[in-house]
C-alpha positions as a Markdown table, in Angstrom:
| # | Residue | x | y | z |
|---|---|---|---|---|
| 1 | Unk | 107.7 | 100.9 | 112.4 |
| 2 | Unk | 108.2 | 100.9 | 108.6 |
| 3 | Unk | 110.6 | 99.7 | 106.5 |
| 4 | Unk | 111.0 | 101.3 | 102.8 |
| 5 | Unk | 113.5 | 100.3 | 100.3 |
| 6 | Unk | 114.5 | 103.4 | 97.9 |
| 7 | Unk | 115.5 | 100.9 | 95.4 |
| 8 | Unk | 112.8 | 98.5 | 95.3 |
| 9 | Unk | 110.6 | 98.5 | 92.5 |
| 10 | Unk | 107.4 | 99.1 | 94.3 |
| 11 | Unk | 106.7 | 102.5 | 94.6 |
| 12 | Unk | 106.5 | 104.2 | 97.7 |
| 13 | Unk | 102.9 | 104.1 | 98.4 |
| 14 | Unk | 102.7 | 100.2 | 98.1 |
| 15 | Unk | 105.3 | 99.8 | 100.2 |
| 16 | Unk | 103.5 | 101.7 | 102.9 |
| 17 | Unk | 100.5 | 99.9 | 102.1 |
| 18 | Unk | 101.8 | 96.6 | 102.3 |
| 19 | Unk | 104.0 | 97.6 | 105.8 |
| 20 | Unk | 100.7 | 98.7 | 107.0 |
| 21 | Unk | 98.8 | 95.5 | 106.1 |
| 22 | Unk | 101.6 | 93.2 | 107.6 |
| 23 | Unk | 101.8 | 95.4 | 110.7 |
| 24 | Unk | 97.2 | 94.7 | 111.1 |
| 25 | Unk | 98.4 | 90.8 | 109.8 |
| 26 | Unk | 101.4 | 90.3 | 112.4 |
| 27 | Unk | 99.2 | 91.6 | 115.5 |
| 28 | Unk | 101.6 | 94.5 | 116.1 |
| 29 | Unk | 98.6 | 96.7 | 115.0 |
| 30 | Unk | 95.3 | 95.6 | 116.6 |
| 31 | Unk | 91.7 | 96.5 | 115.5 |
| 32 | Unk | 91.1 | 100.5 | 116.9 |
| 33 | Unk | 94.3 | 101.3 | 117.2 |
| 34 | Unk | 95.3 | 104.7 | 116.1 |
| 35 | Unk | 97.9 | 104.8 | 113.6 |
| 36 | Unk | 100.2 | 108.0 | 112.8 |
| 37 | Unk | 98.8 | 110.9 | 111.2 |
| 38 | Unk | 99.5 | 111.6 | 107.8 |
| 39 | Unk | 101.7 | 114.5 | 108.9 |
| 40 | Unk | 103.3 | 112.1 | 111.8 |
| 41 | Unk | 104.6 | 109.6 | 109.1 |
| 42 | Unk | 105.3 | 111.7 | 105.9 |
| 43 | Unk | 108.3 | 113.5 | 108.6 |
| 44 | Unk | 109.0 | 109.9 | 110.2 |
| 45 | Unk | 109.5 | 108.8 | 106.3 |
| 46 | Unk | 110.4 | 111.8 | 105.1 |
| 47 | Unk | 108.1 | 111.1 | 101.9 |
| 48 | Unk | 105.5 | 113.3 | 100.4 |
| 49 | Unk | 102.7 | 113.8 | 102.1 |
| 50 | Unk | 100.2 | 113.1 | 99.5 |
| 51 | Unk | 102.0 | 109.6 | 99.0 |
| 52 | Unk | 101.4 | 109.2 | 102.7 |
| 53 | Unk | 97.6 | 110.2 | 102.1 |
| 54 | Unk | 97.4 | 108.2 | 99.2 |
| 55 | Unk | 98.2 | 104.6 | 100.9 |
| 56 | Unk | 95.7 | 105.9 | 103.9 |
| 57 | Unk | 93.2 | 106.2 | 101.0 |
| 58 | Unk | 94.0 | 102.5 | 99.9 |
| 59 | Unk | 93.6 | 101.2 | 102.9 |
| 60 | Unk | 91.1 | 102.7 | 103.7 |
| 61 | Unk | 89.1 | 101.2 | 100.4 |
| 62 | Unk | 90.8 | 98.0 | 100.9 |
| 63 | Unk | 88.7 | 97.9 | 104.4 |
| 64 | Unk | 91.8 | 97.7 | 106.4 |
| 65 | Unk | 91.3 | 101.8 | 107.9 |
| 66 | Unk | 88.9 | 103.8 | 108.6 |
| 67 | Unk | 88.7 | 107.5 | 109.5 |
| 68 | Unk | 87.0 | 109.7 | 111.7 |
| 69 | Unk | 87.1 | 113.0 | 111.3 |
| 70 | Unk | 88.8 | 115.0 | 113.9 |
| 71 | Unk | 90.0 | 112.2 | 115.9 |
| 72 | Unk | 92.7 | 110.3 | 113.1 |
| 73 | Unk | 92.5 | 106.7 | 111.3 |
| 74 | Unk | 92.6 | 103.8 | 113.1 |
| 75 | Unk | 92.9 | 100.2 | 112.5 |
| 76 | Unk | 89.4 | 98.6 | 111.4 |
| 77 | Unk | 87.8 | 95.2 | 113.3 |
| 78 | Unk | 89.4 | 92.1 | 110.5 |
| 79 | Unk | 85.3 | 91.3 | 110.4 |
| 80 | Unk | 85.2 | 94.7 | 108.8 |
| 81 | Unk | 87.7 | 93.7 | 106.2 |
| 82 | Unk | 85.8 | 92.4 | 103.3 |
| 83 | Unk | 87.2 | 88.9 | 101.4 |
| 84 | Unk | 88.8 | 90.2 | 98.5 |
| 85 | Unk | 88.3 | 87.3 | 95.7 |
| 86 | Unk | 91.0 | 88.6 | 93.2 |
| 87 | Unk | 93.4 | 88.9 | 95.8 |
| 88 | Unk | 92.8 | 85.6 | 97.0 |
| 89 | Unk | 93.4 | 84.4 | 93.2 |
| 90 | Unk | 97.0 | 85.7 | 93.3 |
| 91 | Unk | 97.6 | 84.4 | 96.6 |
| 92 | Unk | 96.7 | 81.3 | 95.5 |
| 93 | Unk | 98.9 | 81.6 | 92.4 |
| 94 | Unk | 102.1 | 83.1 | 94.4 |
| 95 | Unk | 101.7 | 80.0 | 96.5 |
| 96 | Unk | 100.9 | 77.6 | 93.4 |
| 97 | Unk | 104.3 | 79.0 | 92.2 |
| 98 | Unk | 106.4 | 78.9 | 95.4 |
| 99 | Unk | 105.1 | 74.7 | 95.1 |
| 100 | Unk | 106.3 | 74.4 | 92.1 |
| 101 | Unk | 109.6 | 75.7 | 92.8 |
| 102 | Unk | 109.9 | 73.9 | 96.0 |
| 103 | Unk | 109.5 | 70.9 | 94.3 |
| 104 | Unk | 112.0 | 71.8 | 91.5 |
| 105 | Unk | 115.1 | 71.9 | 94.3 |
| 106 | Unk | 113.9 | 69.1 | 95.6 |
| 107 | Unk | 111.2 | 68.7 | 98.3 |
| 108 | Unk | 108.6 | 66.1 | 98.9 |
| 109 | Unk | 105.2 | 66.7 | 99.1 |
| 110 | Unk | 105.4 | 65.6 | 102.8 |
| 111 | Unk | 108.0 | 68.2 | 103.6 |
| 112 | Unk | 106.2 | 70.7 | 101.8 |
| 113 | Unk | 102.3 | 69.9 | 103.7 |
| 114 | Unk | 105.1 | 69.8 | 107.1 |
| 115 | Unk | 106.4 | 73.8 | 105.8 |
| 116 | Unk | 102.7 | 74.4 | 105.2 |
| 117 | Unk | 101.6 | 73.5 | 108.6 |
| 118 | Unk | 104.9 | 75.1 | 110.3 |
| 119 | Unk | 103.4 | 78.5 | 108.3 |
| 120 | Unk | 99.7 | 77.8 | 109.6 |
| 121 | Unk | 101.1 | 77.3 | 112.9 |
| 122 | Unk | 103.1 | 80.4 | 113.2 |
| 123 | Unk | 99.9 | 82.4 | 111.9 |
| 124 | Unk | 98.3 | 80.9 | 115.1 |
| 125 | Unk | 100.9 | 82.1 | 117.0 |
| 126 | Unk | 100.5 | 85.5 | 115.9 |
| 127 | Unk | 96.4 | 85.5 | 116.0 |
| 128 | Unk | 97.1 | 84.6 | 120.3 |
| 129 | Unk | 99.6 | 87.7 | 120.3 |
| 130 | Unk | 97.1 | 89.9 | 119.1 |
| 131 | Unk | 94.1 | 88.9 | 121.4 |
């Protein structure tokens, strides 16, 4: 279900968080679905508890998790999820970048609006797999 990488440069708790948030973004997670305790996952990792708690926590903040008590934390609805302008601003910069660079080795903007749409399309793909 996750995937960490001891010797990436992220720390532990992003990596969860971003596993989580591509698990909610792929469909393999769907909106009220109960995801492992922090006890379940810190033995499945083998990672520290608290690191465990402390991606919940983000996640949680971030809108994509919500808790109820007694029962576990479970996936929130994506209208739930509120639009995060600053994130969106390095999204947009990450992909302004990737552009640029596609462009350095070589790439026309037609192929790179036909890679766009390919992405788009795939995204489609995955909204119909979670529905």
């Amino acid at each position: 279900m996750f995937q960490l990488d001891l010797k990436s440069r992220k720390s532990i708790y992003e990596q969860i968080v971003d596993n989580v948030k591509e698990l909610i973004m792929t469909g393999i997670l769907n909106a009220e679905d109960k995801i492992p305790s922090v006890r379940e996952l810190s033995k499945t990792l083998t990672v520290n508890p608290n690191t465990i708690q402390k991606a919940y926590r983000e996640l949680e903040y971030q809108g994509y998790l919500y808790t109820v008590s007694g029962l576990g934390t479970f996936v929130a609805s994506p209208s739930e999820v509120p639009i995060d302008e600053k994130r969106i601003g390095e999204v947009k910069e990450h992909l302004r970048e990737s552009i640029k660079e596609l462009l350095y080795i070589g790439c026309s903007l037609d192929r790179i609006r036909k890679i766009l749409d390919e992405l788009i399309e795939e995204r489609s793909d995955w909204n119909d797999k979670g529905k």
